[in-house]
N, C-alpha and C positions, 0 to 999 in steps of 0.2 A: 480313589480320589486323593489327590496328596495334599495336603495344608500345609500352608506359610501364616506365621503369627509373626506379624510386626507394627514396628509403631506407624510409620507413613506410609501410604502407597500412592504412588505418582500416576496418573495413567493417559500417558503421550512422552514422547520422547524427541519432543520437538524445540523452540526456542525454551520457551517455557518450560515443558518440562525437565528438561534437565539443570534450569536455573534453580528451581523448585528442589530437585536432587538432590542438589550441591549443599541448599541451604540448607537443609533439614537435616542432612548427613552433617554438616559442620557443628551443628547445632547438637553430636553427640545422637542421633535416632538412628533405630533400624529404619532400611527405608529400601522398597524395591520400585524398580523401575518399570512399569508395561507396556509393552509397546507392540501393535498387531500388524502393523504395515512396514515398509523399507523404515531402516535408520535415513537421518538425513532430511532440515528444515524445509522446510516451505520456501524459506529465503533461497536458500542453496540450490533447490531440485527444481522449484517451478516457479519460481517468484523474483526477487530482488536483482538475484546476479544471473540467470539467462537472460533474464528481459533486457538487462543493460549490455550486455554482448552483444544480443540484436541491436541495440539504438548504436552500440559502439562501430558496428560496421555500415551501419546506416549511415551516419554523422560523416564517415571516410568518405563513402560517394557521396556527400550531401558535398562535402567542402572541394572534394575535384571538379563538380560540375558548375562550381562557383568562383571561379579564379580571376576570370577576368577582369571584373573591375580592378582588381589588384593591378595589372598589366602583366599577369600570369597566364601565358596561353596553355591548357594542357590538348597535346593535339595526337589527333586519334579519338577511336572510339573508346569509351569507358565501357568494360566487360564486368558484370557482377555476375560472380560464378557460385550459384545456389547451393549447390555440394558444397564448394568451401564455406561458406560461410554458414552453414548449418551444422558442418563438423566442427568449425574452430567452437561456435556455441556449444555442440555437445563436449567435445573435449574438454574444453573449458568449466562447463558446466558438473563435470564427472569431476573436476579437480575440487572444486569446492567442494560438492559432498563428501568426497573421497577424507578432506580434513573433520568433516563432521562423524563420522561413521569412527575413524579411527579416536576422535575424542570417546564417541560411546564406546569404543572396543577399550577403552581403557579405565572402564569401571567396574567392578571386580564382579566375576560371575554370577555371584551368590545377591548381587543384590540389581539381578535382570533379567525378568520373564518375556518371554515370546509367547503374544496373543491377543485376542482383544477382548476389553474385563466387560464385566455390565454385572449392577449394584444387587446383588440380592435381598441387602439393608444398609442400611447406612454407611456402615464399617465394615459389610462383607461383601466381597467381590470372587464373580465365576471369573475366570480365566479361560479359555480355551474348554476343553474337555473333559479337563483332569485336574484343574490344580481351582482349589479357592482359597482366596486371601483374606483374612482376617486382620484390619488395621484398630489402628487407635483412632486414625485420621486419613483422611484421601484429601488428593489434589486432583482436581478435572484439567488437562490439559492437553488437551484433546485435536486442537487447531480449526480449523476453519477447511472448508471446499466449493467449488462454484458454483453457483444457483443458477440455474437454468430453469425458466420458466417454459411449462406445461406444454406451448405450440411447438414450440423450439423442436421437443422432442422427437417429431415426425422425420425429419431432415436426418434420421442415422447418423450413420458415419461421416456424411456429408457438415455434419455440426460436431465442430470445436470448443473448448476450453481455449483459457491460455498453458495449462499446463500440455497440450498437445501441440503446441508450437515449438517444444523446444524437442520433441522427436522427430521433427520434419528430416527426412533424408535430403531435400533438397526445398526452396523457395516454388510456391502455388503461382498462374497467374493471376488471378481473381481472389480477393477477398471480400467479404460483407464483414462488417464490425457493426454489434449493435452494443450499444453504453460507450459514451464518451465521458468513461469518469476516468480513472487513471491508468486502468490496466489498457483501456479502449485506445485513449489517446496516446499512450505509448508505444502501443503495440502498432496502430495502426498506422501512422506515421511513421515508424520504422520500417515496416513494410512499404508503402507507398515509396519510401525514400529508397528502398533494394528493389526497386523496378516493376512490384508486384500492383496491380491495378485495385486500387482501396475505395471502397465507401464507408463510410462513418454515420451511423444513423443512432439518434437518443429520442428521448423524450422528455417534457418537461423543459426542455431548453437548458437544460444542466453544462456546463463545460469545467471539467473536474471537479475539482472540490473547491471550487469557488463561488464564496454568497456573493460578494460585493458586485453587484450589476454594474458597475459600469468598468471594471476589468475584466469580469465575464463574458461584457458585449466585447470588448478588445482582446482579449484573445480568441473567441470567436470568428472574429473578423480575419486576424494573423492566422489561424488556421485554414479555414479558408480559402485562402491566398496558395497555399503549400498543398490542399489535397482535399477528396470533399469529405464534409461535414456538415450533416443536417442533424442540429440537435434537437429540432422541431417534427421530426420525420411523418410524415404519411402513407404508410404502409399499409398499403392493402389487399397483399396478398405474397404468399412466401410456402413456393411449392418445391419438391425432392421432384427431377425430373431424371432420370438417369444418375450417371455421375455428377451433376450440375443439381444448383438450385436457383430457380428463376423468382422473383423478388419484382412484383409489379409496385411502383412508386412513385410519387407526386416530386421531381427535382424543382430547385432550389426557387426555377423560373415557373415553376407550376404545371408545365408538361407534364402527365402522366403518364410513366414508360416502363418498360419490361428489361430486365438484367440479367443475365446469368451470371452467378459466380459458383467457385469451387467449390470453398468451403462458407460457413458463415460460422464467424468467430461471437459467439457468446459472452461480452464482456461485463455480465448483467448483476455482479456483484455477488458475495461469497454468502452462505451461512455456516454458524457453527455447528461443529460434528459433536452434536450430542447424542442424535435419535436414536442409537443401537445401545444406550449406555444404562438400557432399563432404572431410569428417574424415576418412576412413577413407583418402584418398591422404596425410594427414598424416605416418601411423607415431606420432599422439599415441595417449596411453591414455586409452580414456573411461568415463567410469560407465555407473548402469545405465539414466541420459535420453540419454546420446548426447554428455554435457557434457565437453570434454575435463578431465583432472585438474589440477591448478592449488593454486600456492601463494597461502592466500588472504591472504598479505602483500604479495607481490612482485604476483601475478597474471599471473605465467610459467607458462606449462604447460609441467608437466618441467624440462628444460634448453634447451628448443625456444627458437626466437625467436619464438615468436605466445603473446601476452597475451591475457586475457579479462574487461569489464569488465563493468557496470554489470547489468543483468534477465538479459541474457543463460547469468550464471554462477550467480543466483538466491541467494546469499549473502545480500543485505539490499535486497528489489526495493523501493528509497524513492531517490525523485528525488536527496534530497542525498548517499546513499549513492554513486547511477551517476555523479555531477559528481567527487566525490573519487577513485574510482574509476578511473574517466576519467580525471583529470590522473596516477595514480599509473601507471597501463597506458600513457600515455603518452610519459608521462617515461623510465619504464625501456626502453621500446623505445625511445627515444630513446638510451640510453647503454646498451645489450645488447651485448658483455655481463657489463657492473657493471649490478647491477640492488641496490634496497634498500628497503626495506618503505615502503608511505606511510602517510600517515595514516588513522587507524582513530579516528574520535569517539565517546566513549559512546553506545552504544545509544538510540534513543529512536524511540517509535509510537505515535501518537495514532491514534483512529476517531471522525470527525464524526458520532458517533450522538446523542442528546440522553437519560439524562446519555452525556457522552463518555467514552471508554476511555482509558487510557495505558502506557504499559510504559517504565521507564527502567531501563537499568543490565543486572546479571543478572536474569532468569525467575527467580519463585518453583519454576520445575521443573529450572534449573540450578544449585543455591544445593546448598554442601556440607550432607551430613545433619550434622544436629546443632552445624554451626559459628555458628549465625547466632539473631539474635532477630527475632521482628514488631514493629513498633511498627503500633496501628490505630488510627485514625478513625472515627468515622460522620458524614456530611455532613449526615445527619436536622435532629441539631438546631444543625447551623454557626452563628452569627448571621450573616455577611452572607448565607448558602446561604437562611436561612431567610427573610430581610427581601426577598430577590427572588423568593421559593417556588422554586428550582432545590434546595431539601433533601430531595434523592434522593443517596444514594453513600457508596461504603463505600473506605477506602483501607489498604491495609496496605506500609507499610516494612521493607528489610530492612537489618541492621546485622553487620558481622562482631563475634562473642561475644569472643574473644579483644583485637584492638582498638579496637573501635566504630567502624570503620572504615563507610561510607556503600555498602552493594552494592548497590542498587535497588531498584525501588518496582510494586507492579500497581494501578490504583484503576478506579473509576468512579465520575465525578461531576463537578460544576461545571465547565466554564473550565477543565477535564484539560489544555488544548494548552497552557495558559501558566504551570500548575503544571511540566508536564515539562519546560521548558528549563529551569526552575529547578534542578531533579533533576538533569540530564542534566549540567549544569554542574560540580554541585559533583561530579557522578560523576567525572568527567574532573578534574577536583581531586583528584580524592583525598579529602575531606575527609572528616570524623570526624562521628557524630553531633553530637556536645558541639561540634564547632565552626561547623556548621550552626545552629543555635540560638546559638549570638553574634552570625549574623546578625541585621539592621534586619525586625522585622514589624509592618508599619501596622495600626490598626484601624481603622474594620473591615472586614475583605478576608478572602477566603475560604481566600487561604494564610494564616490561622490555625488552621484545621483540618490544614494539614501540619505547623505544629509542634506541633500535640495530637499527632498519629501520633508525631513525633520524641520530643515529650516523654517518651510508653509507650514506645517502644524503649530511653532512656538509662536509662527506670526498671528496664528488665528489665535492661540491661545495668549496673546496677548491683547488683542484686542477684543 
């Protein structure tokens, strides 16, 4: 049995973990790397950038089959050819990890195990079969994977993840999407939009991550429009019949009917990968997934020396989150133990849906009763929303009553990803409404529709 004595031991090798790395290594420690599965992020391999290659090919047939109001005739039939557009994804997809792998191939041998660790005590970790590690400090960075609830399971091979969409050698005709939260509605819209026959069924009435009910019911209704979505579904019953899985269900009108589709895509939200990582030889205290408990400044569990960052801890599962995260789970195990909060950036969530989602700042479902105003929008009749026809979307602002002070925003519509840094910015400012509005707005851009929204907020906040 071989032993390794070092100060940190990281163990995932994913956003997080290697932000974690970096930091503790700079910080002057020994520090080794574990990692038991393929190099290469969640972002990169099954996450972020496949899924937007699908929307990106999606969006090309979306905007050819829409020209005409332009007085753009495209004539002929439009061909989506399933092989390509699953190979550009994978090629594409093999490029981004291909830069991840090679950043890990460039961290020096000796401080990078192959395997997967799980805790014998605190600060001692099995590795594989041969090797235990002896730290000063551990960092959990571990990631996250798709939860898949118990029935699901019958359906075989016939039931999907999303990270099995991006091995498709070619486009399904049939899909079932259950969860219309971000992966759901991204995914399944994308699909729908490449010719593939989509239902979208949720529950709870959820449409992404959106609290504010009356953008929730509008883009609802916008989706709708484009492909079905029942986020109320009535399912009652979901059988593996051959190759096919037949799916008896209550549509939209109340008829109750029978479907086959191919696959049925499981969009039913992630947990963290902690279960194999023997916790329970820790003496940590865990919740009720198994997570141990954790300061979510410091990212100490307890007064322990083992940190927990990035999907794993499931706090905010967004890539730039696990990087900051990372360096902060880093740093403090690096100097454990003086340990000191890191940085935390204003909130911010986009969905590559078409229109797109956003969320900056506080949730309209965490905003004090009664302290606060709406300021809204309607992106209907935007002029630049309307001069490119993207005038679908509704956006609502929120303001503290007392100092107009700028607490965030839920919308749907236009160009959302590059409205919210805007948002996201002045969150983290501090700034006031009225001082957001002294900012420079060009015409004509469709952030003239957030100072419409800004404007109704200072008007309520004025009166």
């Amino acid at each position: 049995m071989k032993q390794m004595n070092i100060d940190v031991a990281v163990i995932g090798a994913g956003t997080a973990g290697l932000a974690a790395y970096r930091a503790a290594r700079a910080a002057g420690k020994r520090v080794v790397l574990i990692e038991g599965g393929p190099y290469g992020t969640t972002c990169a391999r099954v996450g972020c950038m496949p899924s937007k290659l699908l929307i990106a090919a999606a969006e090309a047939a979306h905007e050819l089959r829409h020209t005409a109001p332009f007085g753009v005739r495209v004539e002929g039939e439009i061909v989506i050819d399933g092989r390509a557009v699953m190979e550009r994804v994978r090629r594409e997809r093999d490029r981004f990890v291909g830069f991840v792998v090679n950043s890990v191939e460039g961290i020096p041998a000796e401080d990078k195990l192959r395997g997967y660790a799980r805790f014998i005590d605190n600060t001692t970790l099995q590795v594989g079969d041969d090797v235990v590690v002896k730290a000063s400090r551990v960092v959990i960075a571990t990631g996250s994977s798709p939860a898949v609830p118990p029935p699901f399971r019958a359906l075989g091979d016939r039931l999907i993840v999303n990270d099995d969409v991006f091995s498709w050698d070619t486009l399904p005709r049939r899909v079932a999407v259950f969860g219309p939260g971000v992966i759901g509605l991204e995914l399944g819209q994308a699909l729908a939009r490449l010719g593939v026959i989509v239902r979208v069924f949720g529950v709870g009435g959820g449409v992404g991550p959106l609290s504010d009910p009356a953008i929730r019911d509008y883009a609802r209704a916008a989706f709708q429009q484009q492909f079905y979505l029942d986020p109320e579904a009535r399912v009652e019953d979901m059988t593996r019949d051959g190759d096919e899985v037949a799916i008896r269900y209550a549509r939209l009108d109340g008829e109750v009917v029978t479907v086959r589709f191919d696959y049925v895509l499981a969009a039913t939200g992630r947990k963290p990968n902690v279960g194999g990582l023997g916790l329970e030889n820790t003496g940590l205290k865990l919740d009720a997934r198994g997570v141990p408990l954790f300061d979510p400044a410091t990212l100490q569990c307890g007064a322990s020396p083992i940190f927990i960052a990035g999907d794993a801890n499931n706090i905010l599962p967004l890539l730039h989150e696990a990087a900051d995260e990372g360096k902060t789970a880093g740093a403090n195990a690096a100097s454990y133990p003086d340990v000191s909060a890191g940085l935390r950036r204003a909130s911010i969530g986009v969905v590559f849906s078409d229109p797109q989602i956003a969320t900056v700042g506080t949730r309209f479902a965490d905003l004090p009763a009664g302290g606060f105003v709406v300021g809204e929008v309607s992106f209907e009749d935007q002029g630049r929303s309307r001069v490119m026809l993207k005038n679908k979307g509704l956006m609502h602002v929120y303001a503290e009553r007392d100092t107009g002070r700028f607490l965030g925003a839920e919308w749907i519509g236009p160009r959302a990803e590059h409205i919210a840094h805007t948002l996201a910015w002045a969150r983290q400012m501090d700034l006031t409404v009225a001082q957001m509005l002294d900012m420079p707005f060009y015409h004509p851009v469709i952030e003239e529709g957030l100072r419409t929204a800004l404007r109704d907020a200072a008007a309520k906040l004025a009166g």
